[in-house]
N, C-alpha and C positions, 0 to 999 in steps of 0.2 A: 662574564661582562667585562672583565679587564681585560681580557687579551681582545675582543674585540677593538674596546678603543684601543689598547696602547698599537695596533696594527692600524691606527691613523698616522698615514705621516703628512703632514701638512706639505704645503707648498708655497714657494715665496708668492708675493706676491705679483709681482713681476712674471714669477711665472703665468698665472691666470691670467692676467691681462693678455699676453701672448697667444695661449691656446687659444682665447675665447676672440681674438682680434687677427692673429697669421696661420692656425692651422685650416688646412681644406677641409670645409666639416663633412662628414659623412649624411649622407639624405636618406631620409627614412619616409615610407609611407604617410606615417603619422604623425610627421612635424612640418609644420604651416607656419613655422616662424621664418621672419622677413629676415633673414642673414646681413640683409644691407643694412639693420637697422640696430646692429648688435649693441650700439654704446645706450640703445635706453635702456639698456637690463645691466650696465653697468653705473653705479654712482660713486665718486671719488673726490678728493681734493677738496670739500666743501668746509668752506670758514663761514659761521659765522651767518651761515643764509638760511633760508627755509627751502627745503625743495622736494621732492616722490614723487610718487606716482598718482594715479586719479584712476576711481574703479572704472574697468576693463583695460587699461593698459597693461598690464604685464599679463593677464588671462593663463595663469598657471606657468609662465617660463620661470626660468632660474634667473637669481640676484646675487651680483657684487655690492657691496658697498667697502669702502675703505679709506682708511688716511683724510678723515676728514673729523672736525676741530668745532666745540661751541655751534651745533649744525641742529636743526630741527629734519627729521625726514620720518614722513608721513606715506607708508604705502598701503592704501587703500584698495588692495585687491587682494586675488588671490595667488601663493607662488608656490614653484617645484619645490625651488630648494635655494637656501641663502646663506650666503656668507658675511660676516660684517667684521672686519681685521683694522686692526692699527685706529681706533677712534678715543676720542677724546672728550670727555662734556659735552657728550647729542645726548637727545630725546626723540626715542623713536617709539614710530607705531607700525607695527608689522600684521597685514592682514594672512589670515589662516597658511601657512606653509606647508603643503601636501607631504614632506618627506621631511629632512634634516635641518635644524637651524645652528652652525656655528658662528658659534666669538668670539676669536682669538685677540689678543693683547691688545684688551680694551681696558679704558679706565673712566670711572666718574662720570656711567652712562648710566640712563634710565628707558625701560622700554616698556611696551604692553607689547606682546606678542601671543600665536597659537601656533600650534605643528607637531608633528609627529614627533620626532624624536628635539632634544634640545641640547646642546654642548658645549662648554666653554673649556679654554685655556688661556690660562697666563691671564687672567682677569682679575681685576680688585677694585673697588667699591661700585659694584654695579649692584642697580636694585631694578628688577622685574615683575610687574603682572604679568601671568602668563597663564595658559593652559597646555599641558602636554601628555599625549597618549600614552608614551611611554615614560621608564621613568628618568627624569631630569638628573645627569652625570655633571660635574665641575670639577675639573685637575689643575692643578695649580693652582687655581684660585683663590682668594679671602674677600672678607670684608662683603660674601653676598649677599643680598635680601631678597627673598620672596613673597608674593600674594597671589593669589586667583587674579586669572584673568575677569576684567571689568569691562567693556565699552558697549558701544552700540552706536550704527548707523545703517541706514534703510538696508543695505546691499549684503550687508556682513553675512544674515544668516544662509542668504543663497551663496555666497561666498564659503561658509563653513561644509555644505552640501557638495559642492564643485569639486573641494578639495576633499571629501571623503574623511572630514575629521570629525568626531563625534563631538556635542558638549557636553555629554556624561561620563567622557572616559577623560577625567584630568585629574593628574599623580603631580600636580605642580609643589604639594610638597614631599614629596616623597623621594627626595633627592639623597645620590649616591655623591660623594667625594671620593674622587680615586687617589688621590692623594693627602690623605688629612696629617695633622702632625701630632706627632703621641704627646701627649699633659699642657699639649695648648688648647687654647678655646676655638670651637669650631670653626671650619670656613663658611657656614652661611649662616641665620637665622631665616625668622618670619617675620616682615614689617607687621606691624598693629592691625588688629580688626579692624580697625575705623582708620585707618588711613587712605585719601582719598588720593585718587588716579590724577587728576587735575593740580595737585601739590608737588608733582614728578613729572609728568610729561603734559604741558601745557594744549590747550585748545588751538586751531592753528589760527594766526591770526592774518594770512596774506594770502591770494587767490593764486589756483583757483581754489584751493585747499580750506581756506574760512567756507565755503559755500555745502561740504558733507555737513550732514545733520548731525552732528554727534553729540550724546548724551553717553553721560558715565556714572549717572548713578547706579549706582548695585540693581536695585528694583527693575533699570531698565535692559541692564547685561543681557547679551545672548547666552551666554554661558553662565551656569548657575552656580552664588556664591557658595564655596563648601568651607567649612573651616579645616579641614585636610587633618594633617599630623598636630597639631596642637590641641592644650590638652580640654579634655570635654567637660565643658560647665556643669552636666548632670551627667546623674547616673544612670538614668532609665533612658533604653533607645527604642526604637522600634522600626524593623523594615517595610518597607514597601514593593513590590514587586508590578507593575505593570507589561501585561500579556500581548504581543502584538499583533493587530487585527485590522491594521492600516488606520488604527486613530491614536495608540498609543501611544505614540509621540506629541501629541497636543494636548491629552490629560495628563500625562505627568508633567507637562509645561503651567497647564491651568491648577492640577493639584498643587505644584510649588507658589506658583500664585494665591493661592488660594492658604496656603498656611503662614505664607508671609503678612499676609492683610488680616487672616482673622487668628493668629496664633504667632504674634512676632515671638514671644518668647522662647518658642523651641528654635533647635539650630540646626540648620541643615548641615551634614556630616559628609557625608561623600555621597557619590553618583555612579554609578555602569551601566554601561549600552552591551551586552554581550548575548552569542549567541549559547544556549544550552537543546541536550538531547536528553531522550526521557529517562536514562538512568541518573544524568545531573540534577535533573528536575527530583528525582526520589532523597540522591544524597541530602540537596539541599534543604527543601521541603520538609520532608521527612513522611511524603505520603504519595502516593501514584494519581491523586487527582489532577496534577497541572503536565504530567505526561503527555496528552496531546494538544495542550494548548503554548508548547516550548517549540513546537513542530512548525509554528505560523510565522515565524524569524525572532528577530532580536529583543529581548526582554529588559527595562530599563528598571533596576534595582535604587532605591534611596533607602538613607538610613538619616534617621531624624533622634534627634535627643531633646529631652526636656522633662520638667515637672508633669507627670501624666502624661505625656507624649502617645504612648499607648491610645490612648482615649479621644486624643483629640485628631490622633492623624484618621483612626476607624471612622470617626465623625464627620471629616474632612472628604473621604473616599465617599462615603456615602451620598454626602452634597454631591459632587462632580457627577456619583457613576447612575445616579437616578435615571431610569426613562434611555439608561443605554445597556449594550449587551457584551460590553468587553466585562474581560475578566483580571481580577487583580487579587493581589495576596498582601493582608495585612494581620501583621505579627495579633496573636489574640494576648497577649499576656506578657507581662515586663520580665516572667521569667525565664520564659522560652525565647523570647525577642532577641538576647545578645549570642545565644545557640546558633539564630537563624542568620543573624548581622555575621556571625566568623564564617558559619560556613558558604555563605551568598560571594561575600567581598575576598575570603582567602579562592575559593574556586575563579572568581574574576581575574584577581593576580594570577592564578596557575594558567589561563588561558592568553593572557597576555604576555605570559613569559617571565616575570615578575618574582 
């Protein structure tokens, strides 16, 4: 993991401007961007205003942002890949980013964001919602704070699909410092469980940007609250395994629904979307029954904690999966339950490279 980043070598920024503005670009089959129209995929220079994008404008290209000050910017779509350098006191919101999101020599910014991979340098007091696939790197950095990605508006989750990001696979705390310093206090933490999205990156208040629907309460996220790396309120977990059968993806949406309203107590814990084959299905499991149902594609893994958790998620599976024919796997016992939770979630790490 280190040599990968440390073999980033940045670019002024000057230079990007450049390439992305005077070199002759190469044409590809399958790029249908409007070249004559390159400065809306760049933003810069902004004091003090509100400004982004508005869903379908960007439609998956690449994003500059830079050198800009006290700035709200709002991109409501979906992008390749983005860059945000030299800012100062913004609040952003960044919709799903299909590949890489860096952050060079920022300070005293707040963001929600999602994307694949996520990276900062030369950063200090930035605080982030975020979700990200892989896991979250900071070098040079202090003063960070992390949370789970929070928002919601109409477009996002076809947004999240377009760009091929999962909302079960987020390692938002599960961050690497390539640089930390020996017998000082960390470079990041985790803001508060209850600290809300709206107390950091405000609602947009000027058009056309006031007119997205957006709601940020937790209950309404597209992406589901986990409490990640922080420490667990109980001792009893219990996993969940949902089999996929082309509806998978909607009960384990309605079963989290569905323990939040009638079990706020327990806490959801982590989440994976991954693919397994029928000897992972045996390591995990620990039985050759779900062997051919790990063959139908991607299996989405939950792990819940609480008083009884056991008891109440089996109860909960049972409501949803009535009068249906999917198949799903729930821990039968609080002892065997954390056996199943290591080897589920350490196999997911091992497949993501983790």
């Amino acid at each position: 993991m280190g040599c990968v980043f440390s073999c980033f070598r940045r670019r002024s920024n000057q230079q990007q401007l450049e390439n992305v503005q005077e070199e002759a670009p190469k044409v590809y089959s399958w790029d249908t961007r409007d070249r004559s129209k390159v400065q809306d995929y760049i933003i810069q220079d902004v004091k003090g205003e509100t400004v982004g994008r508005m869903p379908g404008t960007v439609d998956g290209q690449q994003l500059i942002i830079q050198n800009c000050q006290d700035a709200n910017i709002y991109i409501f779509d979906q992008v390749a890949t983005i860059t945000i350098d030299d800012c100062t006191n913004c609040n952003f919101f960044i919709g799903p980013v299909k590949q890489s999101l860096f952050i060079r020599d920022c300070q005293q910014c707040r963001l929600v964001l999602a994307c694949q991979q996520f990276r900062t340098r030369d950063c200090r007091h930035i605080d982030a919602f975020f979700l990200c696939e892989s896991q979250p790197i900071i070098e040079s950095s202090s003063k960070m704070r992390f949370a789970c990605f929070r928002f919601f508006y109409p477009e996002l989750e076809s947004q999240f699909k377009a760009s091929g990001l999962s909302v079960f696979n987020n390692h938002w705390s599960n961050v690497h410092d390539f640089t930390p310093v020996p017998d000082e206090a960390p470079n990041f933490s985790f803001l508060p469980e209850d600290a809300k999205v709206e107390d950091f990156v405000p609602l947009p208040t000027v058009d056309p940007f006031s007119t997205v629907q957006i709601n940020m309460d937790a209950a309404q996220s597209v992406v589901p609250q986990t409490l990640g790396k922080r420490r667990k309120p109980f001792d009893e977990s219990c996993l969940i395994v949902f089999f996929n059968d082309g509806g998978s993806y909607d009960r384990a949406v309605t079963f989290l629904d569905t323990m939040r309203k009638q079990n706020p107590d327990c806490v959801l814990v982590q989440t994976r979307e991954l693919k397994m084959q029928k000897e992972d299905a045996y390591r995990v499991f620990g039985s050759d029954s779900y062997g051919s149902a790990v063959k139908q594609g991607p299996v989405i893994g939950i792990e819940f904690c609480g008083d009884e958790v056991v008891r109440k998620c089996q109860e909960r599976v049972v409501d949803i999966m009535t009068g249906t024919t999917g198949l799903v796997f729930v821990s039968q016992g609080a002892a065997s339950a954390q056996r199943q939770i290591d080897n589920f979630f350490t196999f997911a790490d091992m497949q993501m490279g983790l």
